[in-house]
gemmi code that builds the backbone of each chain (N, CA, C; Angstrom):
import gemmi

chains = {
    "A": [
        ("UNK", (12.828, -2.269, 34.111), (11.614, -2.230, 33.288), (11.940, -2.452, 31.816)),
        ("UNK", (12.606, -2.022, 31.327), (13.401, -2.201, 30.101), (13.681, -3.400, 30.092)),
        ("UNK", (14.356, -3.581, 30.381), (14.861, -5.284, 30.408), (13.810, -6.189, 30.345)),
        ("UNK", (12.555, -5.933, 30.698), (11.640, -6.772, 30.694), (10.820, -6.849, 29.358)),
        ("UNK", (10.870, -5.401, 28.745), (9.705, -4.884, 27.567), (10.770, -5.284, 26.581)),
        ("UNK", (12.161, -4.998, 26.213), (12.894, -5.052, 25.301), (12.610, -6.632, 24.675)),
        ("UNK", (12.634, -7.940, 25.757), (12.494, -9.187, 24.983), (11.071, -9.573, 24.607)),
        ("UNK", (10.313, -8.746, 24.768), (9.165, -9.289, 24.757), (8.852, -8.358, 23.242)),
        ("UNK", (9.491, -7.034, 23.380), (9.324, -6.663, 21.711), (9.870, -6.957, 20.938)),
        ("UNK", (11.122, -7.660, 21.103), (11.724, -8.766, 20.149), (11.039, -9.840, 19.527)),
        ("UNK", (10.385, -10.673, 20.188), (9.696, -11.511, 20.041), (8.370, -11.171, 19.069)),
        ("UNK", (7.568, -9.860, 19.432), (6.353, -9.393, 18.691), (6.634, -8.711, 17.813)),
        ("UNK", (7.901, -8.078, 17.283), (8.675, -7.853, 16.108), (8.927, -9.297, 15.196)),
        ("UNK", (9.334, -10.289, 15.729), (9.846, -11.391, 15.234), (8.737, -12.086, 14.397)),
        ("UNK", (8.105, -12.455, 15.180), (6.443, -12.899, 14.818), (6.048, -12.495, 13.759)),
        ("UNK", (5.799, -10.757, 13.907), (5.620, -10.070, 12.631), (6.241, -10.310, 11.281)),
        ("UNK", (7.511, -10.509, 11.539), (8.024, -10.875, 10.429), (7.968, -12.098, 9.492)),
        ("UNK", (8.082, -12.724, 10.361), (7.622, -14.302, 10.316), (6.049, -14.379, 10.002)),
        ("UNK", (4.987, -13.429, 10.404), (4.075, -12.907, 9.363), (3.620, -12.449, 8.158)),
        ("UNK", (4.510, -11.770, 8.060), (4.883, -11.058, 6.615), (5.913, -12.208, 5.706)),
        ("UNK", (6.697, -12.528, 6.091), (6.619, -13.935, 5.364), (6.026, -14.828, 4.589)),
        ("UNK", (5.223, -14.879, 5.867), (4.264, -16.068, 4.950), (3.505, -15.525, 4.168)),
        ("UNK", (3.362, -14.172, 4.053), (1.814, -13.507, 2.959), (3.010, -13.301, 1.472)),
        ("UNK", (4.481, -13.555, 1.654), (5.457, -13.013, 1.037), (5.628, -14.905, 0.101)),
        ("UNK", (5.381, -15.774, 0.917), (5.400, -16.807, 0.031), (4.373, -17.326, -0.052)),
        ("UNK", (3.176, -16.840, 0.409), (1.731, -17.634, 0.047), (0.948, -16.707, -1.077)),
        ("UNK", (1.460, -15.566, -0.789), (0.617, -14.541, -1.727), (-0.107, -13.977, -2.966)),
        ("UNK", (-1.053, -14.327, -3.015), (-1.973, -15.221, -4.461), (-1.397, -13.700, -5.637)),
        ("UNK", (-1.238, -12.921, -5.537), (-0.865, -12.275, -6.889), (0.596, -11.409, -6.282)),
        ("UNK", (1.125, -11.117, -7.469), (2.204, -10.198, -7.013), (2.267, -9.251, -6.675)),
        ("UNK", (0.985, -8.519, -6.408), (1.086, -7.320, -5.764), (1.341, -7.637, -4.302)),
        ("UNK", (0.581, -8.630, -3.588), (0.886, -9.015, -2.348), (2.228, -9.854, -2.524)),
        ("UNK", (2.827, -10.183, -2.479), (4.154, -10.574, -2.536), (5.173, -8.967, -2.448)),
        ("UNK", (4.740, -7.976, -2.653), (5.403, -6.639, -3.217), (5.078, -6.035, -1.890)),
        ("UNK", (3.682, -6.130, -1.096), (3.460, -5.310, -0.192), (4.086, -6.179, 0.792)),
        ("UNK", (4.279, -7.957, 0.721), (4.420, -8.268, 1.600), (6.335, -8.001, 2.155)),
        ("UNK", (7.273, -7.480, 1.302), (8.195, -7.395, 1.387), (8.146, -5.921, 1.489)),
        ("UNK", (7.390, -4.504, 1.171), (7.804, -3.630, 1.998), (7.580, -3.470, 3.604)),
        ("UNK", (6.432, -4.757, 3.817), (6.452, -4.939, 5.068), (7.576, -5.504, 5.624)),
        ("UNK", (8.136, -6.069, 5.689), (9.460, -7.071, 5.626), (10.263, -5.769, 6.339)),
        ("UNK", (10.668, -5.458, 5.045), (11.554, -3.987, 5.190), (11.345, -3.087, 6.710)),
        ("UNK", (9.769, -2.893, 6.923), (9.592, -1.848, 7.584), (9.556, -2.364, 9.225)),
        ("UNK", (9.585, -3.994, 9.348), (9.628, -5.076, 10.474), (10.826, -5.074, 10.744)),
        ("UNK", (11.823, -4.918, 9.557), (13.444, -5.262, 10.042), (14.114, -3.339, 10.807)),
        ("UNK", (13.757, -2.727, 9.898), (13.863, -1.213, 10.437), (13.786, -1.261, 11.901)),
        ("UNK", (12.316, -1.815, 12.342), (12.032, -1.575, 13.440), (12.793, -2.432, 14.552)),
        ("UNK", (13.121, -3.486, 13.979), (13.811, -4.441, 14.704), (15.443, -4.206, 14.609)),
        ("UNK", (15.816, -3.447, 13.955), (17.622, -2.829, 13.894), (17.547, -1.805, 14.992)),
        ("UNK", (16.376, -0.766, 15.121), (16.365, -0.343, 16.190), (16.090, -0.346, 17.403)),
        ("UNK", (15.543, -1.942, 17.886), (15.260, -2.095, 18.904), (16.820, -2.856, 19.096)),
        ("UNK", (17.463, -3.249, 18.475), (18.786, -3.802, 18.436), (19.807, -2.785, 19.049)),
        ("UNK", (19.649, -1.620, 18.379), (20.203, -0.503, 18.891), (20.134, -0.131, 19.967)),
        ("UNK", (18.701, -0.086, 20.780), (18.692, -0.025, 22.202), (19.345, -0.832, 22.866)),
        ("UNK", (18.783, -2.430, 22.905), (18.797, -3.669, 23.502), (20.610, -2.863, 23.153)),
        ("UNK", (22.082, -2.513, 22.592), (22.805, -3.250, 22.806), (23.656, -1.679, 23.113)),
        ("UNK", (22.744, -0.487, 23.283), (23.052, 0.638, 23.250), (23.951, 1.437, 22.441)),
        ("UNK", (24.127, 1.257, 21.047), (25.147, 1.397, 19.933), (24.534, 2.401, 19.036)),
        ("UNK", (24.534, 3.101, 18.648), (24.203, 4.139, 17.411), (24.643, 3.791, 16.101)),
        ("UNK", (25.154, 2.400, 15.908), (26.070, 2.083, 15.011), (24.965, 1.473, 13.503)),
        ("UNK", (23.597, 1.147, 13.839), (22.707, 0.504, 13.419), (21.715, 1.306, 12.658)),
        ("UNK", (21.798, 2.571, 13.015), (20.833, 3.867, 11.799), (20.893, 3.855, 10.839)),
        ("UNK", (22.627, 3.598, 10.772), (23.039, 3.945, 9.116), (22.014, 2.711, 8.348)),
        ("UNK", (21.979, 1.731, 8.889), (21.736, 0.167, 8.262), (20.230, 0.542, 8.326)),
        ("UNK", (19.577, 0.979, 9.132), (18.188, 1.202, 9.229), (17.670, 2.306, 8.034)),
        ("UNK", (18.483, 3.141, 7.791), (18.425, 4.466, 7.308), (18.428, 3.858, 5.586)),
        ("UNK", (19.708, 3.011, 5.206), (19.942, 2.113, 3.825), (18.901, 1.242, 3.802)),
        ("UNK", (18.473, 0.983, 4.611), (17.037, -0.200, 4.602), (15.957, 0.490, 4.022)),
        ("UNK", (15.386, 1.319, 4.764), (14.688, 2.462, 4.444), (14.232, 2.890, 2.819)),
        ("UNK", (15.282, 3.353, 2.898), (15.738, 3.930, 1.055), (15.695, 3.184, 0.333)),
        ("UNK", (16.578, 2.006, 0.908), (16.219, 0.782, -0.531), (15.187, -0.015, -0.664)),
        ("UNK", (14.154, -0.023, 0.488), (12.817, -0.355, 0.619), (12.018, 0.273, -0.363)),
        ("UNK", (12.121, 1.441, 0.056), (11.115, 2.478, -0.664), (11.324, 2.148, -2.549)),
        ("UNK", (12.731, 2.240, -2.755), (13.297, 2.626, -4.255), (12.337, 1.195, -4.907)),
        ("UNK", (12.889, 0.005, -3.877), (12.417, -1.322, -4.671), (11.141, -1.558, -4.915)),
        ("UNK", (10.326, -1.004, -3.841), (8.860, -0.724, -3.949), (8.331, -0.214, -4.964)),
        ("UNK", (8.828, 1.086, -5.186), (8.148, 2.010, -6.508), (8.409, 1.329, -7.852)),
        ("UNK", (9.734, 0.370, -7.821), (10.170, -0.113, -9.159), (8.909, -1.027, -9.625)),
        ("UNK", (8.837, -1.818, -8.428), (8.434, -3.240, -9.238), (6.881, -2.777, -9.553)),
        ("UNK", (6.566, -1.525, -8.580), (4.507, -1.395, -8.709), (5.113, -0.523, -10.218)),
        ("UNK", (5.661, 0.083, -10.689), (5.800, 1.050, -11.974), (6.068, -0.270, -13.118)),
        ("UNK", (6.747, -1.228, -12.676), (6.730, -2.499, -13.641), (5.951, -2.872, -13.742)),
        ("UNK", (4.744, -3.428, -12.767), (3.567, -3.838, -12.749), (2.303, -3.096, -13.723)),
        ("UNK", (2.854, -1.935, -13.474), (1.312, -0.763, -13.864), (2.030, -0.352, -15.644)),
        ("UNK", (2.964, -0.275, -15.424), (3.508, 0.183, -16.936), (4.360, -1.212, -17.794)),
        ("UNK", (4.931, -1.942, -17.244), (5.391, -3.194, -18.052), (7.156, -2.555, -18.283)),
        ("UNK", (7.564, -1.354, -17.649), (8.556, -1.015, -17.714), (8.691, 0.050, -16.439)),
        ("UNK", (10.448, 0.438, -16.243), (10.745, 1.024, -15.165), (10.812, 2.321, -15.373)),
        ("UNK", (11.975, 2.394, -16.767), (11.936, 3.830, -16.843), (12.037, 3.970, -18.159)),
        ("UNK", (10.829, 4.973, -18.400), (10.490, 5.149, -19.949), (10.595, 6.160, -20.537)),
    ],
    "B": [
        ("UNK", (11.205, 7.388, 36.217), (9.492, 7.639, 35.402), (10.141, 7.648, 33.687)),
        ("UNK", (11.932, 8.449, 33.305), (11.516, 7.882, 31.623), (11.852, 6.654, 31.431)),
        ("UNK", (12.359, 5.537, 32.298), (12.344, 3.944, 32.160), (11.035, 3.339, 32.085)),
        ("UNK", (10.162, 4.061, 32.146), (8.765, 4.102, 31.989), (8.243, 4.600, 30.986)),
        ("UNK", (8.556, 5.502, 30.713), (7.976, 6.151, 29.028), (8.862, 5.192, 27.900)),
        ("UNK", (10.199, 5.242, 28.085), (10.693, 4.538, 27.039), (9.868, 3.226, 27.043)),
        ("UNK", (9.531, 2.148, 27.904), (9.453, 0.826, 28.038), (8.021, 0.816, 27.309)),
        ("UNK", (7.127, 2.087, 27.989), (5.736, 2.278, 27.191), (5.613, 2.476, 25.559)),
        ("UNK", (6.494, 3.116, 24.840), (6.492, 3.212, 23.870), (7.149, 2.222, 22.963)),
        ("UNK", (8.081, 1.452, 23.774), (8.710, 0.481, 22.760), (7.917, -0.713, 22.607)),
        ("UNK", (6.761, -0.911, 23.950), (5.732, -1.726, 23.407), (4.651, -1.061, 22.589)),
        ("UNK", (4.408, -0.460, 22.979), (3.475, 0.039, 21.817), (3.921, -0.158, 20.067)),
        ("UNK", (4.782, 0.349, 19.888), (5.258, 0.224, 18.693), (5.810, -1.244, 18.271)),
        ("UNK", (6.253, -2.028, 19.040), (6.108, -3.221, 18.859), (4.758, -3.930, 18.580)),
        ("UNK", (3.511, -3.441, 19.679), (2.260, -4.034, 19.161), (1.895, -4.041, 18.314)),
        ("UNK", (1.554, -2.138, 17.547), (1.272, -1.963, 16.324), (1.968, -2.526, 15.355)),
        ("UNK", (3.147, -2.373, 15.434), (4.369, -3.718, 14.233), (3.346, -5.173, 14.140)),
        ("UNK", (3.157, -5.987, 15.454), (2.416, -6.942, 15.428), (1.115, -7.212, 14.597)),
        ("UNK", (0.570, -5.927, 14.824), (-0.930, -5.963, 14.385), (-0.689, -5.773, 12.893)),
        ("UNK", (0.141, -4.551, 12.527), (0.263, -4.612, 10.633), (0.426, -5.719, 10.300)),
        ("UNK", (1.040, -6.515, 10.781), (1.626, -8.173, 9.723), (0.494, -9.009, 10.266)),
        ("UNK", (-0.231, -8.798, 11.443), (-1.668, -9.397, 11.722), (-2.203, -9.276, 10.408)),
        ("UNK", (-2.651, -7.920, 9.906), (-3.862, -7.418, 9.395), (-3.089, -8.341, 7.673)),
        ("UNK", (-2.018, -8.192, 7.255), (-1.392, -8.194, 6.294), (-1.779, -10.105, 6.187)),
        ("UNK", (-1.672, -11.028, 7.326), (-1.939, -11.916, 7.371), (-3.482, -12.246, 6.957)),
        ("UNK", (-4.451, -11.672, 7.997), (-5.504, -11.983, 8.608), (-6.550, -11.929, 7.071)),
        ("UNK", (-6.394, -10.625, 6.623), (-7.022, -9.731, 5.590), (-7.870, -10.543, 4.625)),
        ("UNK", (-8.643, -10.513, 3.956), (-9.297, -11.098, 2.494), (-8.991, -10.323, 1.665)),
        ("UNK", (-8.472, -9.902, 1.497), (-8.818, -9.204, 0.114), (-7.188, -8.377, -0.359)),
        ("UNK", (-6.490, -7.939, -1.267), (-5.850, -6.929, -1.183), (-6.375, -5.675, -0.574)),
        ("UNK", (-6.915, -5.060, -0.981), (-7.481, -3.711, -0.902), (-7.466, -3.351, 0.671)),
        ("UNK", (-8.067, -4.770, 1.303), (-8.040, -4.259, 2.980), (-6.953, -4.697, 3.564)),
        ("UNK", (-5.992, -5.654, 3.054), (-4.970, -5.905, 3.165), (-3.627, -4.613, 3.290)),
        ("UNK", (-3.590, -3.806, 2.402), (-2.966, -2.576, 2.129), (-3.166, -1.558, 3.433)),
        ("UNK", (-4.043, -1.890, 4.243), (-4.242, -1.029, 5.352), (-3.179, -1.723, 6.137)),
        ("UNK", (-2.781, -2.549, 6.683), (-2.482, -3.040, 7.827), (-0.924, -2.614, 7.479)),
        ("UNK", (-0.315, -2.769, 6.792), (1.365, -2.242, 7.047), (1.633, -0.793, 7.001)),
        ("UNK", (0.777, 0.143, 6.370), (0.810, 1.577, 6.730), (0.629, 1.989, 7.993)),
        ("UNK", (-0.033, 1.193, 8.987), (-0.391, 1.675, 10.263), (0.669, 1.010, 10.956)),
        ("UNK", (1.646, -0.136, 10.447), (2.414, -0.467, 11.464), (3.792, 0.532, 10.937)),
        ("UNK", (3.847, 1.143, 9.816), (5.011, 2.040, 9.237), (4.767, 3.300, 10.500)),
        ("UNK", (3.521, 3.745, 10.257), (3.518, 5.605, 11.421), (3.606, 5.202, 12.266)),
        ("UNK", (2.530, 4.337, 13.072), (2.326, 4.467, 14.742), (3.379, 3.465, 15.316)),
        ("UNK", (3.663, 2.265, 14.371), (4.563, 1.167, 15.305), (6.349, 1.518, 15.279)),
        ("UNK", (6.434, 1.692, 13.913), (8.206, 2.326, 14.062), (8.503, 3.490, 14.135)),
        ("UNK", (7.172, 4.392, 14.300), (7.137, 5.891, 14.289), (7.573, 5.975, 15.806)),
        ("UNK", (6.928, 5.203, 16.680), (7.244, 5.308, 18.180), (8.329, 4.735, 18.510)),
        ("UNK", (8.954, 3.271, 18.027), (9.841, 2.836, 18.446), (11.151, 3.984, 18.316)),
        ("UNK", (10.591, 4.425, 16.947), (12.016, 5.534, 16.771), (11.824, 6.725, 17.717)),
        ("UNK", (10.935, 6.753, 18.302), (10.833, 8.196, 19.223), (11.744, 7.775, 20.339)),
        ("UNK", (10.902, 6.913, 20.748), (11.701, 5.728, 22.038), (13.232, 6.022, 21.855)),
        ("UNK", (14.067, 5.461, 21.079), (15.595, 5.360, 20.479), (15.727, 7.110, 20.910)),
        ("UNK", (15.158, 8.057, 20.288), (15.531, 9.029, 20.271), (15.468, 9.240, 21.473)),
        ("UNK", (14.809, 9.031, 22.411), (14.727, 10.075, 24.034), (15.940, 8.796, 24.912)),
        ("UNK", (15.780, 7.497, 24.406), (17.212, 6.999, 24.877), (18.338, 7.203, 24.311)),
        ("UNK", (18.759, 7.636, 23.069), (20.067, 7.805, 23.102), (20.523, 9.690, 22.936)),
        ("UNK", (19.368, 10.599, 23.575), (19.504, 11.653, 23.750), (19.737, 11.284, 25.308)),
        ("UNK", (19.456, 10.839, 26.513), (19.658, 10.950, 27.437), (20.911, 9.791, 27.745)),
        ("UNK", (21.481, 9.672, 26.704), (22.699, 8.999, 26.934), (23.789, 9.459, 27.956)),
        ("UNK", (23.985, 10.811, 27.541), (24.659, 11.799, 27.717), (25.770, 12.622, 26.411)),
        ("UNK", (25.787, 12.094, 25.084), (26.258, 12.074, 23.982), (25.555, 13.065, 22.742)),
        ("UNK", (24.710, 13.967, 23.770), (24.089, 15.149, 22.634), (22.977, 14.429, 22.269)),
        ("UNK", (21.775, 15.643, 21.730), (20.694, 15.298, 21.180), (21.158, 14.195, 20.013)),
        ("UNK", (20.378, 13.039, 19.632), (20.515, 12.226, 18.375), (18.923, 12.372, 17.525)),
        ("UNK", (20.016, 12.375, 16.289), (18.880, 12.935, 15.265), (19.040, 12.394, 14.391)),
        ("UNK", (19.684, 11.183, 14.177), (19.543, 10.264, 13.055), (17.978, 9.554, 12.761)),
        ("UNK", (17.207, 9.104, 14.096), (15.865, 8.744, 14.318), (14.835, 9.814, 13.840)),
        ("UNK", (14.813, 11.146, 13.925), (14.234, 12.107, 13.227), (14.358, 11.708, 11.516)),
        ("UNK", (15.506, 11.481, 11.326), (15.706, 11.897, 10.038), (14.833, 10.399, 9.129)),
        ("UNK", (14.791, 8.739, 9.971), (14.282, 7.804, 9.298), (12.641, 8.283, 9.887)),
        ("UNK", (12.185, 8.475, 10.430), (11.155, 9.005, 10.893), (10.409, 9.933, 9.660)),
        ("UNK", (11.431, 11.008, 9.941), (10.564, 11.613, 8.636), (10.304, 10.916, 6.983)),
        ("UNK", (11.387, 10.470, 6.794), (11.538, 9.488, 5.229), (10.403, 8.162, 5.611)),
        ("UNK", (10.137, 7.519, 6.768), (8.845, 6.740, 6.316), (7.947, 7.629, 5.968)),
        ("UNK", (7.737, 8.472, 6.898), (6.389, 9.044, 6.956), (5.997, 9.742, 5.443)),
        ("UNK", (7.209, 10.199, 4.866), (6.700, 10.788, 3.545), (6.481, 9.646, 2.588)),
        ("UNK", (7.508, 8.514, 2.630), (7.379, 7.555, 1.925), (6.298, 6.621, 1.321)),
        ("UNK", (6.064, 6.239, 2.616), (4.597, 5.584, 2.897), (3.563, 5.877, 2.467)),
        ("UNK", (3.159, 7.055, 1.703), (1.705, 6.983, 1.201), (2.034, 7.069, -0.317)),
        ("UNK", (3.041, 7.400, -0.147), (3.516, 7.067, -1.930), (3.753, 5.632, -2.505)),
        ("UNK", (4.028, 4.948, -1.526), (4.023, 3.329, -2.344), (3.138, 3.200, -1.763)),
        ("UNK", (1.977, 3.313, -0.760), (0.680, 2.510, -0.588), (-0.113, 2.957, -1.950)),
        ("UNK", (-0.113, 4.492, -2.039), (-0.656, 4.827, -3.839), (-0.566, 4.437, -4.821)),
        ("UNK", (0.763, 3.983, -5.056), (1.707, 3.048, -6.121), (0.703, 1.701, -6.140)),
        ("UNK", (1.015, 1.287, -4.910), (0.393, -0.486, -4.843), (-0.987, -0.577, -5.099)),
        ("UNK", (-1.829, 0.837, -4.962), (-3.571, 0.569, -5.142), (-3.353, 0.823, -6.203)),
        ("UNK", (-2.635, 1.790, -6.926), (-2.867, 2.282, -8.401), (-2.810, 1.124, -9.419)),
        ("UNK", (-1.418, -0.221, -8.769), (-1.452, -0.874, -9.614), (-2.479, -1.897, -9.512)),
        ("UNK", (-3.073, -1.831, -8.155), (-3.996, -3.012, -8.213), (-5.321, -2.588, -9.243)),
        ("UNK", (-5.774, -1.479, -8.810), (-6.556, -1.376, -10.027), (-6.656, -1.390, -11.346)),
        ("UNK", (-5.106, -1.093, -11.328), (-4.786, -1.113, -13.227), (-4.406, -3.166, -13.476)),
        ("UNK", (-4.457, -3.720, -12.947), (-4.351, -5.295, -12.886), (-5.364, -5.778, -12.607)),
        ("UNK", (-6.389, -4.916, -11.695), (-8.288, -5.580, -11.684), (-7.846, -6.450, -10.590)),
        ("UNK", (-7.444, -6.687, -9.338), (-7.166, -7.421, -8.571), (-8.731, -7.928, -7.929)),
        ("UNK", (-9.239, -9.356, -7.439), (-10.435, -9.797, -6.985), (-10.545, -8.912, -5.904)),
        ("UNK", (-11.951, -7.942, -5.577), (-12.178, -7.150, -4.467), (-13.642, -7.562, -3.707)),
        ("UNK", (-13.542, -7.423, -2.501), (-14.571, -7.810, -2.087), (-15.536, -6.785, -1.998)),
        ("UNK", (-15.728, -5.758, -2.274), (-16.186, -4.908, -2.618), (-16.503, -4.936, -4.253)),
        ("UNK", (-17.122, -3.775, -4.697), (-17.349, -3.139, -5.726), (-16.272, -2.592, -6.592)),
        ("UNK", (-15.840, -2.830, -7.686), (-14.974, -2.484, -8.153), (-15.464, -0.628, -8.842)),
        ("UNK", (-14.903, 0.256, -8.885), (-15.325, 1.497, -9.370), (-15.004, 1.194, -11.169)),
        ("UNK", (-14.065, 0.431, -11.131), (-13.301, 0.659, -12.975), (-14.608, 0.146, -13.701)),
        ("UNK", (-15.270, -1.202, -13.187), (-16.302, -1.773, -13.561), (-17.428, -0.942, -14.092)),
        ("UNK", (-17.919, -0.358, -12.885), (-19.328, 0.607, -13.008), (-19.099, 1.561, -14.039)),
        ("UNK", (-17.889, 2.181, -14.152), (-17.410, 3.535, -14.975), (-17.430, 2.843, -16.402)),
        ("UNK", (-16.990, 1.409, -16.757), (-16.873, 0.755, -18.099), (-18.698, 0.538, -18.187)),
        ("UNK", (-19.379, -0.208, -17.362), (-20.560, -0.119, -17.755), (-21.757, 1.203, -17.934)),
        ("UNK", (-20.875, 2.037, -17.247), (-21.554, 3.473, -17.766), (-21.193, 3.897, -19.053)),
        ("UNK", (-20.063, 3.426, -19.371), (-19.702, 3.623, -20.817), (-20.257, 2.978, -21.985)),
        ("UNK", (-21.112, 2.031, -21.937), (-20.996, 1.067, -22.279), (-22.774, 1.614, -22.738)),
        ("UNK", (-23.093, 2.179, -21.589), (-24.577, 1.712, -21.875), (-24.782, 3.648, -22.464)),
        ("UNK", (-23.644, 4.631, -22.645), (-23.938, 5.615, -23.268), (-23.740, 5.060, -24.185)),
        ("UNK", (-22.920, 4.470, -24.859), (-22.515, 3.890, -25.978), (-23.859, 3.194, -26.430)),
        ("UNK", (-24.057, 2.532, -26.027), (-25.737, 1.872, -26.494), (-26.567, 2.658, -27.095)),
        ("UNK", (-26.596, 3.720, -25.617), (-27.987, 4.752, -26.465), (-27.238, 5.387, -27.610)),
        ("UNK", (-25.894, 5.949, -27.638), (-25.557, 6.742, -28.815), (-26.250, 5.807, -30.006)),
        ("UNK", (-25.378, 4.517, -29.892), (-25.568, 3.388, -31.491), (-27.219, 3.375, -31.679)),
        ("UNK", (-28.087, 3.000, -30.512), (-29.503, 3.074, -30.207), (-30.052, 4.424, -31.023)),
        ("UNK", (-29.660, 5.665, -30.855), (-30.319, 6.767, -31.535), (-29.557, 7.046, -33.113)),
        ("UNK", (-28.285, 6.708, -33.073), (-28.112, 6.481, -34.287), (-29.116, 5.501, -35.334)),
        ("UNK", (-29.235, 4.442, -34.554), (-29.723, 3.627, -35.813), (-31.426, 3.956, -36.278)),
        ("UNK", (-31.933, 4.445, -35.117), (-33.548, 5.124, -35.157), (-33.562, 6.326, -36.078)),
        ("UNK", (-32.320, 7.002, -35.862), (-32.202, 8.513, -36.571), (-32.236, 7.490, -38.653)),
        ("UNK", (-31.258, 6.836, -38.738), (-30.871, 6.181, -39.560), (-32.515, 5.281, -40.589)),
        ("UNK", (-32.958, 4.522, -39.567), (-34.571, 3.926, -39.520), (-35.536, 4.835, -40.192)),
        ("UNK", (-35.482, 6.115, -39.407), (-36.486, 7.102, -39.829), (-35.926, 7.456, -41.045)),
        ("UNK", (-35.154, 7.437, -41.395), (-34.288, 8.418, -42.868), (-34.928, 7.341, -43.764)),
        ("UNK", (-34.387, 6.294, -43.747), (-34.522, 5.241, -44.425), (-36.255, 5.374, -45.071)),
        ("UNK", (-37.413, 5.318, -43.615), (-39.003, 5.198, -43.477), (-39.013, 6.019, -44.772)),
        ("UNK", (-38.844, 7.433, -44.333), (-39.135, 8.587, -45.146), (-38.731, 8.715, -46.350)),
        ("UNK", (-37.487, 7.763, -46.424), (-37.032, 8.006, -48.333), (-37.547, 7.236, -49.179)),
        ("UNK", (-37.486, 6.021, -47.999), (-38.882, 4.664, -49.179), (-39.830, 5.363, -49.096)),
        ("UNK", (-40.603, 5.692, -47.791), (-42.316, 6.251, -48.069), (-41.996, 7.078, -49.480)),
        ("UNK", (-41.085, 8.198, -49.426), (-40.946, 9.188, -50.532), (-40.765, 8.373, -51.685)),
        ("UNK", (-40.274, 7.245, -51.951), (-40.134, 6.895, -53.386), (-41.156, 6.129, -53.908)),
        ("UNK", (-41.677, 5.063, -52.382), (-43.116, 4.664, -52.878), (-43.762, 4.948, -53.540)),
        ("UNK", (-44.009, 6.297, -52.664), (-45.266, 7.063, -53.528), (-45.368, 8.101, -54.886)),
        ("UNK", (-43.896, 7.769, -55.088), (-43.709, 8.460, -56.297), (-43.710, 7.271, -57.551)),
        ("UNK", (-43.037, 6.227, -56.552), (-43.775, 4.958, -57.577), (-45.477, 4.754, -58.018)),
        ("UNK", (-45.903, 4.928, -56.922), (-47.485, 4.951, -56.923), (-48.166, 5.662, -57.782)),
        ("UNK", (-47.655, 7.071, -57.436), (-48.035, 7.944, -58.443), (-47.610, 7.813, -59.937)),
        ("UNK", (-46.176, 6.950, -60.432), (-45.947, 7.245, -61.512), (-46.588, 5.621, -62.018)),
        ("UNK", (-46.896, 4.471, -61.099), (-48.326, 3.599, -61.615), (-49.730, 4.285, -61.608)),
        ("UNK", (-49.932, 5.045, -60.773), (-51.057, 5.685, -60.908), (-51.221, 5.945, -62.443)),
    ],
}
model = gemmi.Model(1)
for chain_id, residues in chains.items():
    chain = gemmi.Chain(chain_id)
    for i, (resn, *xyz) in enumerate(residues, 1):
        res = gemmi.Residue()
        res.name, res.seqid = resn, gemmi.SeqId(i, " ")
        for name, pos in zip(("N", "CA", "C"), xyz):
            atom = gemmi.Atom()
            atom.name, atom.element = name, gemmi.Element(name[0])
            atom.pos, atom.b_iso = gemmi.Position(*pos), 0.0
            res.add_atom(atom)
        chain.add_residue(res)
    model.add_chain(chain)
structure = gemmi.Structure()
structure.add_model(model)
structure.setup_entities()
């Protein structure tokens, strides 16, 4: 059963991303360009851990876990650049 | 039966993944746009990571709790940069298909401001009426 659901959520992970993409290079102001890459972030997370299953390794958290964090950090920077014209004041 | 729960949840959370970058695609507007990747952050990698967790707890290698731990950091994360991203859209005036609130609040300002300048200048008008009438008629009287 697994074997069957695992490629098929690869694929609807993939898509997604390849979704978020395009709102990441079509995206009429920079705020969408900003959301469209914490989406990015939160597509690849999900997809390191379906990696993790698909190859049964625990080795891939850490990378999910650094994704995570540096998602979040890059997020808050650029909307605090946006709203204030600076990062840290 | 859990080759069955796992398989159930890793689609699920794959769907919802699908549908956020749907909505993120599909959307008009920012504002409704901003919905669609928060719902694929809780429900779509919220489950996939549950999934991970009940498979690599039944590994045989001890409970794993690394998936708890990214689990909890979206979940707090996530409404703090969706806040971030509306806060700045409003402070940038982004096109809404809706009603903008900053708008209405500037034209409420706008139109106290009126009446203030409006009763100022009447208050001002009348002063004025009353000091000519008053000198008029002291002119009048001193042609009289």
């Amino acid at each position: 059963m697994l074997d069957i659901v695992l490629p098929i959520a690869f694929g609807l992970v993939a898509v997604a991303v390849a979704m978020s993409f395009w709102r990441l290079l079509r995206g009429p102001s920079a705020l969408d360009r900003i959301l469209a890459l914490d989406t990015l972030n939160i597509n690849t997370i999900a997809l390191l851990v379906l990696l993790g299953i698909h190859l049964s390794s625990a080795l891939f958290f850490e990378a999910a876990l650094l994704i995570a964090l540096m998602g979040f950090i890059s997020t808050v920077a650029l909307c605090k650049y946006l709203l204030r014209g600076d990062i840290i004041e | 039966m859990l080759d069955y729960l796992l398989s159930f949840l890793i689609l699920f959370g794959a769907i919802f993944t699908f549908i956020g970058s749907l909505g993120l695609v599909r959307l008009k507007d920012f504002y409704t746009r901003l919905h669609g990747p928060t719902k694929a952050t809780t429900l779509g990698v919220g489950s996939i990571l549950i999934a991970s967790a009940i498979f690599f707890s039944t590994r045989g290698t001890g409970i794993s709790l690394h998936e708890i731990l990214i689990t909890l950091f979206l979940l707090i994360t996530a409404p703090v940069s969706a806040h971030l991203l509306a806060k700045a859209a409003l402070h940038l005036e982004l096109n809404s298909l809706a009603k903008m609130p900053t708008k209405k609040v500037q034209q409420e300002g706008l139109e106290q401001a009126n009446q203030t300048e409006v009763a100022q200048q009447t208050t001002e008008k009348i002063e004025q009426l009353t000091s000519s009438d008053g000198s008029q008629d002291q002119e009048l009287a001193q042609k009289q």
